[in-house]
Backbone as XML, in Angstrom:
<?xml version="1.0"?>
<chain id="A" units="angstrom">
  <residue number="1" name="UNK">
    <atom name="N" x="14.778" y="12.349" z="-22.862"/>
    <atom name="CA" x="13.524" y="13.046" z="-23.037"/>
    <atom name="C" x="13.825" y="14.368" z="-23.744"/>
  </residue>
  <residue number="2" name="UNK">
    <atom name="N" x="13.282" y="14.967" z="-25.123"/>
    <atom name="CA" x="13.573" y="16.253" z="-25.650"/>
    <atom name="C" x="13.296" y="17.364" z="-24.811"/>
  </residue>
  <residue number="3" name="UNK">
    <atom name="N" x="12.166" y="17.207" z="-23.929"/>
    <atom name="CA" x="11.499" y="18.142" z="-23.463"/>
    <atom name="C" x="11.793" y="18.721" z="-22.038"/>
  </residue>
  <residue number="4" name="UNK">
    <atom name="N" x="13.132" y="19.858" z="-22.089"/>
    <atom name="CA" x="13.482" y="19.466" z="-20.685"/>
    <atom name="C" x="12.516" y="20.295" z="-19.498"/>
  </residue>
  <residue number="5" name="UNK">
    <atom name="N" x="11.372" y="20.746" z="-19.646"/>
    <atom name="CA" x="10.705" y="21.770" z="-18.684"/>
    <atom name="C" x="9.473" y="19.967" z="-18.096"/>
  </residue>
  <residue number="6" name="UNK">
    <atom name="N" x="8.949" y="19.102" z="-19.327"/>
    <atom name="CA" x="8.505" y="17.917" z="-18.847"/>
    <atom name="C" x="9.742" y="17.207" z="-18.092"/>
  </residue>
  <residue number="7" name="UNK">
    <atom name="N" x="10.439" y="16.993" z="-18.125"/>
    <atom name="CA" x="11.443" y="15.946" z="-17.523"/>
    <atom name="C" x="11.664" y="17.036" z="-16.063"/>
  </residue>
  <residue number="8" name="UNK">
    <atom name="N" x="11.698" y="18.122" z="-16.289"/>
    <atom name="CA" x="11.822" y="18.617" z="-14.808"/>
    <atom name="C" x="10.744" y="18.583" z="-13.962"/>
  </residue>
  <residue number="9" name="UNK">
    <atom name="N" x="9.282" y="18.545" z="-14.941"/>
    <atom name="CA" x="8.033" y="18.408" z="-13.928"/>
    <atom name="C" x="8.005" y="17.179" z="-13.381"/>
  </residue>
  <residue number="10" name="UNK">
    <atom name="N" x="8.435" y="16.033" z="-14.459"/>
    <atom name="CA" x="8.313" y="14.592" z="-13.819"/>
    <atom name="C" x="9.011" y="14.266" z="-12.778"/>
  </residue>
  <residue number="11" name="UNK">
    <atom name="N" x="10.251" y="15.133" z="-12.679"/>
    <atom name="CA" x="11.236" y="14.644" z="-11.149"/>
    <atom name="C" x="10.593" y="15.796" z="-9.888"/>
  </residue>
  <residue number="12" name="UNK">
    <atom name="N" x="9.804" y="16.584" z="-10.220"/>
    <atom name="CA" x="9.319" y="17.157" z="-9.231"/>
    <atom name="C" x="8.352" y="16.836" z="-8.548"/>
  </residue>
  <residue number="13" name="UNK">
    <atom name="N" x="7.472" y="15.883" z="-9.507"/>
    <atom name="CA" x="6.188" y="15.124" z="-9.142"/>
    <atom name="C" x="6.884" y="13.850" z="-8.119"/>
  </residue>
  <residue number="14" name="UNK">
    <atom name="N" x="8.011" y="13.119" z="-9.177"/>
    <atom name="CA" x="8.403" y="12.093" z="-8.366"/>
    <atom name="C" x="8.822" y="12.984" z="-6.608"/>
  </residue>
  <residue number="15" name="UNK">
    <atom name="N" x="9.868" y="13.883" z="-6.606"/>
    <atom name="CA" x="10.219" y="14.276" z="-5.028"/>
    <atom name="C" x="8.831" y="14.171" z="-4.345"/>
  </residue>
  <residue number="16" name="UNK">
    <atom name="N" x="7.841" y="15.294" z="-5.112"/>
    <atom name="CA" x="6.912" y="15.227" z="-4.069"/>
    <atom name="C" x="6.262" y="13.927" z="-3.764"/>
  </residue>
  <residue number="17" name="UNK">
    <atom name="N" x="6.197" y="12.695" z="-4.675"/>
    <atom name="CA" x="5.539" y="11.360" z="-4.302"/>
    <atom name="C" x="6.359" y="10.913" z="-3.043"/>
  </residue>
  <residue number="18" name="UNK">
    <atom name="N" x="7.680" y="10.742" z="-3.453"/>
    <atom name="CA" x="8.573" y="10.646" z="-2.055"/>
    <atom name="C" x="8.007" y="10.988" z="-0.809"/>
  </residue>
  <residue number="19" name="UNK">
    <atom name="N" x="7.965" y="12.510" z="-0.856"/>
    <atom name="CA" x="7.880" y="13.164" z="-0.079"/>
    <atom name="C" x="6.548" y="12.780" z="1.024"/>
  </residue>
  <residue number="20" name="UNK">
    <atom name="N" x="5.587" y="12.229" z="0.238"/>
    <atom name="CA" x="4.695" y="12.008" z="0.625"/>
    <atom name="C" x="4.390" y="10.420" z="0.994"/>
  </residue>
  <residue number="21" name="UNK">
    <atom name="N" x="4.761" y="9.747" z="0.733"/>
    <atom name="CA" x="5.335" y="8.459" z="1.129"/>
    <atom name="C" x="6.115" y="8.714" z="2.633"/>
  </residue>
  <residue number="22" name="UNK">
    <atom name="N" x="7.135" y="9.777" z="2.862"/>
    <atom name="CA" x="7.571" y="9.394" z="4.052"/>
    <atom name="C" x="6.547" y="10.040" z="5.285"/>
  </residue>
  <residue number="23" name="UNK">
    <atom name="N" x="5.466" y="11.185" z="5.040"/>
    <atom name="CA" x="4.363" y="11.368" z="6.092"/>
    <atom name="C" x="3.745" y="10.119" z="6.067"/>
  </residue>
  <residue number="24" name="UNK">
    <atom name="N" x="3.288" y="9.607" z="5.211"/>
    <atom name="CA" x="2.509" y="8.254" z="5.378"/>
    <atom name="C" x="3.641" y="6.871" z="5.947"/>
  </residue>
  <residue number="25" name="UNK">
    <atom name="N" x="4.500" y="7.214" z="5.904"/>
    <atom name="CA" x="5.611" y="5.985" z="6.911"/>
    <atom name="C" x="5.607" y="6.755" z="8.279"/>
  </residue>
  <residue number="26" name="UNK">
    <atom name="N" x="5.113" y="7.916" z="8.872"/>
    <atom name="CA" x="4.635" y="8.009" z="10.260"/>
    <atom name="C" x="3.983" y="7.312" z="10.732"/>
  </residue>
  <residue number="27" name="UNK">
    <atom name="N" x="2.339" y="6.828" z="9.673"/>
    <atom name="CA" x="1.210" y="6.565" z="9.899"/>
    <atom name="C" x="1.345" y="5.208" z="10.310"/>
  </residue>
  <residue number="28" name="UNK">
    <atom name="N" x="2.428" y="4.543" z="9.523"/>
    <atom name="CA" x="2.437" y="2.813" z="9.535"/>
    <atom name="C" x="3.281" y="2.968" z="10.610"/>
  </residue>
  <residue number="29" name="UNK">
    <atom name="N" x="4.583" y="3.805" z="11.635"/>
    <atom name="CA" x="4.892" y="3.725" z="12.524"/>
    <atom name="C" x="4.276" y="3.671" z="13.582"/>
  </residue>
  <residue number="30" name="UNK">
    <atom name="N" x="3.428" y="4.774" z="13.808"/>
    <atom name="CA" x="2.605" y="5.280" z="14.800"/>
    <atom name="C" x="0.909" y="4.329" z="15.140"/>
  </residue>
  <residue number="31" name="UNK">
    <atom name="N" x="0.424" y="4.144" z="14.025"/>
    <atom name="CA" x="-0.818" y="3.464" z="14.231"/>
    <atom name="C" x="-1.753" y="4.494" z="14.258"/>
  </residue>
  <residue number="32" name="UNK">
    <atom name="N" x="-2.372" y="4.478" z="15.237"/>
    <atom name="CA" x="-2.853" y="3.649" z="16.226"/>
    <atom name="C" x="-3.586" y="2.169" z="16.508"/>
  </residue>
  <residue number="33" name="UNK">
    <atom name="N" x="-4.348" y="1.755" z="15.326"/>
    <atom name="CA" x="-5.157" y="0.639" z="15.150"/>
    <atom name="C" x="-3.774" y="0.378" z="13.727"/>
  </residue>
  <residue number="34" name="UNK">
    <atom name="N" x="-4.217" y="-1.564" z="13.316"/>
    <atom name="CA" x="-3.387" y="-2.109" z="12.406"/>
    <atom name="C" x="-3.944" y="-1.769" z="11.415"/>
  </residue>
  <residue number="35" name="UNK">
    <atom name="N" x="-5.294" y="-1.287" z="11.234"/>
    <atom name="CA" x="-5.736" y="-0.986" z="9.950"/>
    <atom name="C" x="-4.952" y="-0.239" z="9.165"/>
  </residue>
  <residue number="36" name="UNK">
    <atom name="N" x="-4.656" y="1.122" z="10.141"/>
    <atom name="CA" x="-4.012" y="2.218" z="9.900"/>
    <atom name="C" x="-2.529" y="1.996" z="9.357"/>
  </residue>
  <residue number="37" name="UNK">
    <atom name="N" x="-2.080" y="1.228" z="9.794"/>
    <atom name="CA" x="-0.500" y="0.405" z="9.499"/>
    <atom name="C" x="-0.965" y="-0.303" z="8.378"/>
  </residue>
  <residue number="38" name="UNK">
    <atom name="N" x="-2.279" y="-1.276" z="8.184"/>
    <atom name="CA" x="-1.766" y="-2.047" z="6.739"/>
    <atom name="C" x="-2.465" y="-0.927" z="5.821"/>
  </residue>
  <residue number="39" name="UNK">
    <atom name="N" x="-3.176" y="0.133" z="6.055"/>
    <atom name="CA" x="-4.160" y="1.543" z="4.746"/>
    <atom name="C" x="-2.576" y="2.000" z="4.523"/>
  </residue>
  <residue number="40" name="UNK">
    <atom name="N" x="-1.295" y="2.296" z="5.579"/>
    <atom name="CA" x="-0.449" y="3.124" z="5.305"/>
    <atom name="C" x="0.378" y="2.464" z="4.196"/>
  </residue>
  <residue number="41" name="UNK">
    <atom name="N" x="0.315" y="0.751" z="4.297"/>
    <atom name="CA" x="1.555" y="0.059" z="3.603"/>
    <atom name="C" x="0.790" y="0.406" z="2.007"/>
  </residue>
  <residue number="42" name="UNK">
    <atom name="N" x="-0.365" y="-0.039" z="1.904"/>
    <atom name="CA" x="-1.065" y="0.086" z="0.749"/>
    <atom name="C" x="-0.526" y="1.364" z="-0.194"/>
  </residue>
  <residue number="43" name="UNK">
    <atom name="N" x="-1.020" y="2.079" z="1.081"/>
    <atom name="CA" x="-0.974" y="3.515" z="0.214"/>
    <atom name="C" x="0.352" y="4.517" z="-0.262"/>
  </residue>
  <residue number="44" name="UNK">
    <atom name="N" x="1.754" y="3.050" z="0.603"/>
    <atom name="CA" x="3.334" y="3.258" z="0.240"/>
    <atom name="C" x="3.325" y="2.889" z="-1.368"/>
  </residue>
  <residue number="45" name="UNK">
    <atom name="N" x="2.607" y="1.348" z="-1.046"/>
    <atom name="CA" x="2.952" y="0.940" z="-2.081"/>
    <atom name="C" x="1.999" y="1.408" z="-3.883"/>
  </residue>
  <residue number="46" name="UNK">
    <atom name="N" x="0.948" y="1.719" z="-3.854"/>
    <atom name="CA" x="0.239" y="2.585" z="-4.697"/>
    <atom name="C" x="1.146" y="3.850" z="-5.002"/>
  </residue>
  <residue number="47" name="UNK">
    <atom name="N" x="1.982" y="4.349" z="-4.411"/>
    <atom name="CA" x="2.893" y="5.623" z="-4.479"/>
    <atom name="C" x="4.186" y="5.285" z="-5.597"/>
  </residue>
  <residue number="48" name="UNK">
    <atom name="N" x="4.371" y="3.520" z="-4.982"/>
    <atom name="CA" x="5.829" y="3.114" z="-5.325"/>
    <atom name="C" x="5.668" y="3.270" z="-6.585"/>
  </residue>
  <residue number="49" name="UNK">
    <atom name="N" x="4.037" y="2.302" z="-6.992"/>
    <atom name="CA" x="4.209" y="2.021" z="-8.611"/>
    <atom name="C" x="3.793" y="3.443" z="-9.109"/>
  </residue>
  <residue number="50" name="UNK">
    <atom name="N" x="3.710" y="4.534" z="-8.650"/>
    <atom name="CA" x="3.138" y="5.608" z="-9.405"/>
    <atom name="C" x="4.926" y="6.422" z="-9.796"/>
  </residue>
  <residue number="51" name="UNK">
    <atom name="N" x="5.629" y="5.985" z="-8.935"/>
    <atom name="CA" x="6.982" y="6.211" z="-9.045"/>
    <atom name="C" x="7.506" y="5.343" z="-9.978"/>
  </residue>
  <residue number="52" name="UNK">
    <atom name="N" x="7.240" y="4.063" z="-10.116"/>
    <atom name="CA" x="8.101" y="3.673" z="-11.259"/>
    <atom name="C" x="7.247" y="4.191" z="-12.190"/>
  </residue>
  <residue number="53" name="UNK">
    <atom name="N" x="6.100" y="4.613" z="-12.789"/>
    <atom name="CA" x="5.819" y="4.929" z="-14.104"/>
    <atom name="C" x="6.232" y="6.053" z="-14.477"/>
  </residue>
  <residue number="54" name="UNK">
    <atom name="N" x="6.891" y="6.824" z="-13.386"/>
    <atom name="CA" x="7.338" y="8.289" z="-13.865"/>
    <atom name="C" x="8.710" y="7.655" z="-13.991"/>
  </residue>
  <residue number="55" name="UNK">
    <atom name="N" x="9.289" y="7.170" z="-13.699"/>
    <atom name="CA" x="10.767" y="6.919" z="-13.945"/>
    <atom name="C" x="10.864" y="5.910" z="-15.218"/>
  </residue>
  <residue number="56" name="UNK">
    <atom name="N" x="9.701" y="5.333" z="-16.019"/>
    <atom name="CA" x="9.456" y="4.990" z="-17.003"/>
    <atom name="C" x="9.662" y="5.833" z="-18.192"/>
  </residue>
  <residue number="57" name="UNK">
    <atom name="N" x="8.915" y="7.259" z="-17.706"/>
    <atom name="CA" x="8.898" y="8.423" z="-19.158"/>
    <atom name="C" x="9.808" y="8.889" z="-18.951"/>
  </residue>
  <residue number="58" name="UNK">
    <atom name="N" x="10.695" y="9.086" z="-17.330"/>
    <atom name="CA" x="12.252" y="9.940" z="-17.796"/>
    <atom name="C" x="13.295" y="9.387" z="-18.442"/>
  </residue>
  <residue number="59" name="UNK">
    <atom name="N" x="13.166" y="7.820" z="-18.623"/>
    <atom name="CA" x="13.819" y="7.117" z="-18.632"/>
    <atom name="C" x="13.464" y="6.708" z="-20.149"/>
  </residue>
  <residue number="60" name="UNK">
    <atom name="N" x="12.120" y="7.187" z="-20.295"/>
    <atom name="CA" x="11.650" y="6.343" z="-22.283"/>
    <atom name="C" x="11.527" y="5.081" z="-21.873"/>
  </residue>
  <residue number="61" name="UNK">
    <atom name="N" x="11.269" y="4.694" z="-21.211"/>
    <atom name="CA" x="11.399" y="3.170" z="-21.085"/>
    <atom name="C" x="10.058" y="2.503" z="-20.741"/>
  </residue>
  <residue number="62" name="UNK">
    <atom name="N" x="9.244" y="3.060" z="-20.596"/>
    <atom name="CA" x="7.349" y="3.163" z="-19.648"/>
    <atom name="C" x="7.072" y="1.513" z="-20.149"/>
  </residue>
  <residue number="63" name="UNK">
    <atom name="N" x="7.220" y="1.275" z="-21.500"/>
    <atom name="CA" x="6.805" y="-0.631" z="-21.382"/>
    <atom name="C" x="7.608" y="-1.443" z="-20.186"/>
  </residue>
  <residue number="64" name="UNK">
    <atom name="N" x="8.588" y="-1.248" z="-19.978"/>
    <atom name="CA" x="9.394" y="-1.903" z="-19.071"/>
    <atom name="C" x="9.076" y="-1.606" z="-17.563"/>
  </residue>
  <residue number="65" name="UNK">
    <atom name="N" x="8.644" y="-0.478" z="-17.480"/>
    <atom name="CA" x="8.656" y="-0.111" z="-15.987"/>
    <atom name="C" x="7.241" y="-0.067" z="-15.793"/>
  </residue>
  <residue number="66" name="UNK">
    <atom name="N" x="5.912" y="-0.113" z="-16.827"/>
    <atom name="CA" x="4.735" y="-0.281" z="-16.478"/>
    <atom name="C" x="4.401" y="-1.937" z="-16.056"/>
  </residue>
  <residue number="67" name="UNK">
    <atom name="N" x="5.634" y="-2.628" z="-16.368"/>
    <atom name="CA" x="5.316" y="-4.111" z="-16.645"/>
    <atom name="C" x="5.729" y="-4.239" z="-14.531"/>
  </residue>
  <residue number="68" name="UNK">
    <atom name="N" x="6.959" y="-3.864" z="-14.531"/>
    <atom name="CA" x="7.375" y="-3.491" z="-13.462"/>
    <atom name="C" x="6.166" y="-2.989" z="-12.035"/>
  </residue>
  <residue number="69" name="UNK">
    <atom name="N" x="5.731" y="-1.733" z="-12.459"/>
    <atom name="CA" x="4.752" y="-1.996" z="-11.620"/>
    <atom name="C" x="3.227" y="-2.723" z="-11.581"/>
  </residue>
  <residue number="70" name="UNK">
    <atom name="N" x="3.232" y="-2.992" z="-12.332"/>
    <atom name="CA" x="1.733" y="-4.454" z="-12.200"/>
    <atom name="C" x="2.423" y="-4.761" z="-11.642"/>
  </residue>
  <residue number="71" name="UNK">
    <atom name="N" x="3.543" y="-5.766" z="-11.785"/>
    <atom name="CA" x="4.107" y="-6.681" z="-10.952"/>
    <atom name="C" x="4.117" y="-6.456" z="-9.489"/>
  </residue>
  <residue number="72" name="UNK">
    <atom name="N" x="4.895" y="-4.925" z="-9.546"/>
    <atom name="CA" x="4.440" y="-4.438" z="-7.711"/>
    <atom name="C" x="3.113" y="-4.323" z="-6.855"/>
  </residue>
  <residue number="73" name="UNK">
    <atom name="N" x="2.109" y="-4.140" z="-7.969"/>
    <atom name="CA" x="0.876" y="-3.735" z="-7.600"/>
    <atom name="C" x="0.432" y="-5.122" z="-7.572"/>
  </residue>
  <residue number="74" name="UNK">
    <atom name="N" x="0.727" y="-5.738" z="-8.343"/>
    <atom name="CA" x="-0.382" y="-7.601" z="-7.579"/>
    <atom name="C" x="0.358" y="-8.061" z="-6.402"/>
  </residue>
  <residue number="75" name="UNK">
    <atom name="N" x="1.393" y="-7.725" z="-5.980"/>
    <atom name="CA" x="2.166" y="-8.192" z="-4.789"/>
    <atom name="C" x="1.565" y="-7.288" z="-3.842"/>
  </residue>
  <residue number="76" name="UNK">
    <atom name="N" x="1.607" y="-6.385" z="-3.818"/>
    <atom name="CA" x="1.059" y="-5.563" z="-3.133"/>
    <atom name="C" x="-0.523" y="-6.002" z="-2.719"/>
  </residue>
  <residue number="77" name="UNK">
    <atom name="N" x="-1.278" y="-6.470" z="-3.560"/>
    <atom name="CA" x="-2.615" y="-6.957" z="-3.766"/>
    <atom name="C" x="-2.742" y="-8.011" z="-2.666"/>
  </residue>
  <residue number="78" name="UNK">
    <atom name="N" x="-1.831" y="-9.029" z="-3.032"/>
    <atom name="CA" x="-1.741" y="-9.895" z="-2.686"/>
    <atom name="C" x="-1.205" y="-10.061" z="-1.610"/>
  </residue>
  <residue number="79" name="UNK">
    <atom name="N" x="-0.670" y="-8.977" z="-0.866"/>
    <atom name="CA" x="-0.141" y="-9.057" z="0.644"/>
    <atom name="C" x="-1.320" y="-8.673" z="1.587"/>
  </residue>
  <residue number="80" name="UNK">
    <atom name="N" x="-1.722" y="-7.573" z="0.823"/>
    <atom name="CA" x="-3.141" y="-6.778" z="1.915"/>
    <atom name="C" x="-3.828" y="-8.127" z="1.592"/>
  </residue>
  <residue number="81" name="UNK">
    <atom name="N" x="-4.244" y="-8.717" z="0.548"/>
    <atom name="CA" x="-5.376" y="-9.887" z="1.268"/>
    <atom name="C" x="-4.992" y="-10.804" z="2.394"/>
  </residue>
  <residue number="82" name="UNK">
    <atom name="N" x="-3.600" y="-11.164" z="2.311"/>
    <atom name="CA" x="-3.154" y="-12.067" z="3.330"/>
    <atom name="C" x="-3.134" y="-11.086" z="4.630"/>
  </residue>
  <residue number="83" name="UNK">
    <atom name="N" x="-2.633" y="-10.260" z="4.744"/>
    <atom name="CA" x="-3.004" y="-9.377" z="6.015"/>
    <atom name="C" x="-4.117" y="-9.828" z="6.393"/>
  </residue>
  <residue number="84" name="UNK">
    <atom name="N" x="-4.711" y="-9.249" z="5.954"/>
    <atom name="CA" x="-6.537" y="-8.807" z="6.139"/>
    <atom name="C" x="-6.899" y="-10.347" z="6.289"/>
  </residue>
  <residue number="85" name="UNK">
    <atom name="N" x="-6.960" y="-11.325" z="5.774"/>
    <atom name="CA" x="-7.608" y="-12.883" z="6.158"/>
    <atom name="C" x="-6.725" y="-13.164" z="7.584"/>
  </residue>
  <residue number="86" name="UNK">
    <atom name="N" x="-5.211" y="-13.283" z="8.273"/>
    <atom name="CA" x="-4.880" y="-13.491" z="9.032"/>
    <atom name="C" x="-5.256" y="-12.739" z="10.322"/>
  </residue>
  <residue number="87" name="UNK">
    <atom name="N" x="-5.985" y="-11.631" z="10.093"/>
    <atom name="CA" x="-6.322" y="-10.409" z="11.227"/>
    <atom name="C" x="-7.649" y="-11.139" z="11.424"/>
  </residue>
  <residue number="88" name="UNK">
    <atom name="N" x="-8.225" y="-10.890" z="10.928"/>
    <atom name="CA" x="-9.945" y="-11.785" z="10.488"/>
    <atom name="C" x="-9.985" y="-13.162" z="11.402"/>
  </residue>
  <residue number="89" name="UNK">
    <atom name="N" x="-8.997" y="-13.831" z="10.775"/>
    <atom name="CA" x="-8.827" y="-15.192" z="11.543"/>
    <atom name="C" x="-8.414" y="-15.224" z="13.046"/>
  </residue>
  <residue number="90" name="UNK">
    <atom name="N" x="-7.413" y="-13.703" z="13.187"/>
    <atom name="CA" x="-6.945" y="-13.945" z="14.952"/>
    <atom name="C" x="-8.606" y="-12.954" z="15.274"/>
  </residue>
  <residue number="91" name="UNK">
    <atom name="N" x="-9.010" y="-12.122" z="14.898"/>
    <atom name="CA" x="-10.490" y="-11.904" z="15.484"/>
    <atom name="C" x="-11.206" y="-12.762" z="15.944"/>
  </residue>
  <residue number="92" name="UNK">
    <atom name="N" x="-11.401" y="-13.542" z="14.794"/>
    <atom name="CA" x="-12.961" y="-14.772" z="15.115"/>
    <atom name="C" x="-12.001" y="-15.717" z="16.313"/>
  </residue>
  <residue number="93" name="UNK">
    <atom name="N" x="-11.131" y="-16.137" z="15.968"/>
    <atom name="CA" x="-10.105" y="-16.765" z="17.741"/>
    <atom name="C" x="-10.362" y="-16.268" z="18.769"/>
  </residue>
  <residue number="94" name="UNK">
    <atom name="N" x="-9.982" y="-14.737" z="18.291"/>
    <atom name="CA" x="-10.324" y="-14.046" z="19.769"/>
    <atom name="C" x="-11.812" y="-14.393" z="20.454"/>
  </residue>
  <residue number="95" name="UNK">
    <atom name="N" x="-12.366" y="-13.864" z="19.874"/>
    <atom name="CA" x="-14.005" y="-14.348" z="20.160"/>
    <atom name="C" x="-14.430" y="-15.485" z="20.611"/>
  </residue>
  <residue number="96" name="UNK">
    <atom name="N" x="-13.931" y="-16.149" z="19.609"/>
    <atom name="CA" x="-14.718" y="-17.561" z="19.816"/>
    <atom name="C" x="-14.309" y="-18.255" z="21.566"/>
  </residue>
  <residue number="97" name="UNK">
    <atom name="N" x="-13.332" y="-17.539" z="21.623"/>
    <atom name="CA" x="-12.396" y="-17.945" z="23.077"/>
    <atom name="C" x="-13.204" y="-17.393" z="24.393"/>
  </residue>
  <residue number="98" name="UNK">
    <atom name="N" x="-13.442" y="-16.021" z="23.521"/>
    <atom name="CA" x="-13.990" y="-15.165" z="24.572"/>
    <atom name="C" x="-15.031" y="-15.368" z="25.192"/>
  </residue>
  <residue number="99" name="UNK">
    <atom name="N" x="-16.080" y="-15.968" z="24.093"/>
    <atom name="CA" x="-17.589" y="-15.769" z="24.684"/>
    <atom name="C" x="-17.768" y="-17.243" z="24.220"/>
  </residue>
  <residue number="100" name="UNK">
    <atom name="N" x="-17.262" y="-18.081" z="23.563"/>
    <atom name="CA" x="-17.914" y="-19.406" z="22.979"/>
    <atom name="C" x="-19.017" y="-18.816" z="21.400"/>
  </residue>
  <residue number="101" name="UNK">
    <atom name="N" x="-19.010" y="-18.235" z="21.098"/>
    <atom name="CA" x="-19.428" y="-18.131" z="20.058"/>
    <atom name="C" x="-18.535" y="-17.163" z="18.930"/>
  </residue>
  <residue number="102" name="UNK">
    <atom name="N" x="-18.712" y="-18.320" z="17.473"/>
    <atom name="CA" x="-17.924" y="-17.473" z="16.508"/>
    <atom name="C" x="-18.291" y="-16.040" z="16.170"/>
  </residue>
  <residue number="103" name="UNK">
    <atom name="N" x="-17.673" y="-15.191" z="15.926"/>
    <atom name="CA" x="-17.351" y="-13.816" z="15.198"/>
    <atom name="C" x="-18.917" y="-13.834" z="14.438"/>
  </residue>
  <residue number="104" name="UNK">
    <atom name="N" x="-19.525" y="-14.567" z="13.543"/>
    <atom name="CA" x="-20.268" y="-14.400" z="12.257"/>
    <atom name="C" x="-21.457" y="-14.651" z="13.152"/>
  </residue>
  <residue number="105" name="UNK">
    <atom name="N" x="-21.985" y="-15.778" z="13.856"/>
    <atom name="CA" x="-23.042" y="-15.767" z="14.205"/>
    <atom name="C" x="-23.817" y="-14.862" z="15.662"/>
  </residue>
  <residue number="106" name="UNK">
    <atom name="N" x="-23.103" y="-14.062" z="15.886"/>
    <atom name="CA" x="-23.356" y="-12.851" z="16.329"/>
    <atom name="C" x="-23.323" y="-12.956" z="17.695"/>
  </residue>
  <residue number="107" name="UNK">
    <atom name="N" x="-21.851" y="-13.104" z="17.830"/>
    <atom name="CA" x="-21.025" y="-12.779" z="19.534"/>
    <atom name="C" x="-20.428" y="-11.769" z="19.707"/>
  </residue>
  <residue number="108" name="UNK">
    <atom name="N" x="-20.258" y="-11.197" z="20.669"/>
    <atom name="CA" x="-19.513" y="-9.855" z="20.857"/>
    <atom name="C" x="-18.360" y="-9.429" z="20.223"/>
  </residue>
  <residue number="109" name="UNK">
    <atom name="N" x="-18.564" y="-8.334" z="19.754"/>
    <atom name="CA" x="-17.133" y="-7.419" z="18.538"/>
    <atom name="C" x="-16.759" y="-6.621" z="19.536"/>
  </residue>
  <residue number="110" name="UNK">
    <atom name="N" x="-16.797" y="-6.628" z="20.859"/>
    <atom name="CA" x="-15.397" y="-5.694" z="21.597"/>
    <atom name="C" x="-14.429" y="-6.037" z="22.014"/>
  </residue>
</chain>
């Protein structure tokens, strides 16, 4: 990179993305609800690919590492939906067990 005052902002941006990634790995430790654990993984992984695109321009390389994170970001996509349908599915179980009536046609949500 010619520009060394940009190449120093970009690794400062990256620490602080870090940085901020590991308060939000409290959140997915701690909970309290799973929402909070799968909003925290999301919002690791939205961080990750914002990290590889900066390590794209320090690197000159941004076609390669933008390709890189799509790739992370539909996996990522594609995990929170599977989360989220398997939680959904042990809900309406729960329910349906509970009271005899499914989740949708309007049995108890506590």
């Amino acid at each position: 990179m010619e520009n060394a005052y940009l190449e120093t902002f970009f690794i400062g941006v990256g620490c602080t993305l870090f940085l901020l990634m590991f308060l939000v790995m409290y959140r997915i430790a701690k909970g309290p609800l799973v929402i909070d654990r799968i909003m925290g993984a999301n919002i690791v992984g939205t961080k990750t690919m914002l990290l590889l695109v900066l390590f794209g321009l320090i690197y000159e390389r941004v076609d390669m590492f933008v390709d890189l994170a799509l790739t992370y970001a539909l996996l990522n996509f594609i995990g929170s939906v599977a989360v989220a349908k398997y939680f959904r599915r042990q809900v309406a179980q729960r329910d349906a067990t509970t009271d005899g009536t499914p989740l949708e046609s309007g049995g108890s949500h506590d």
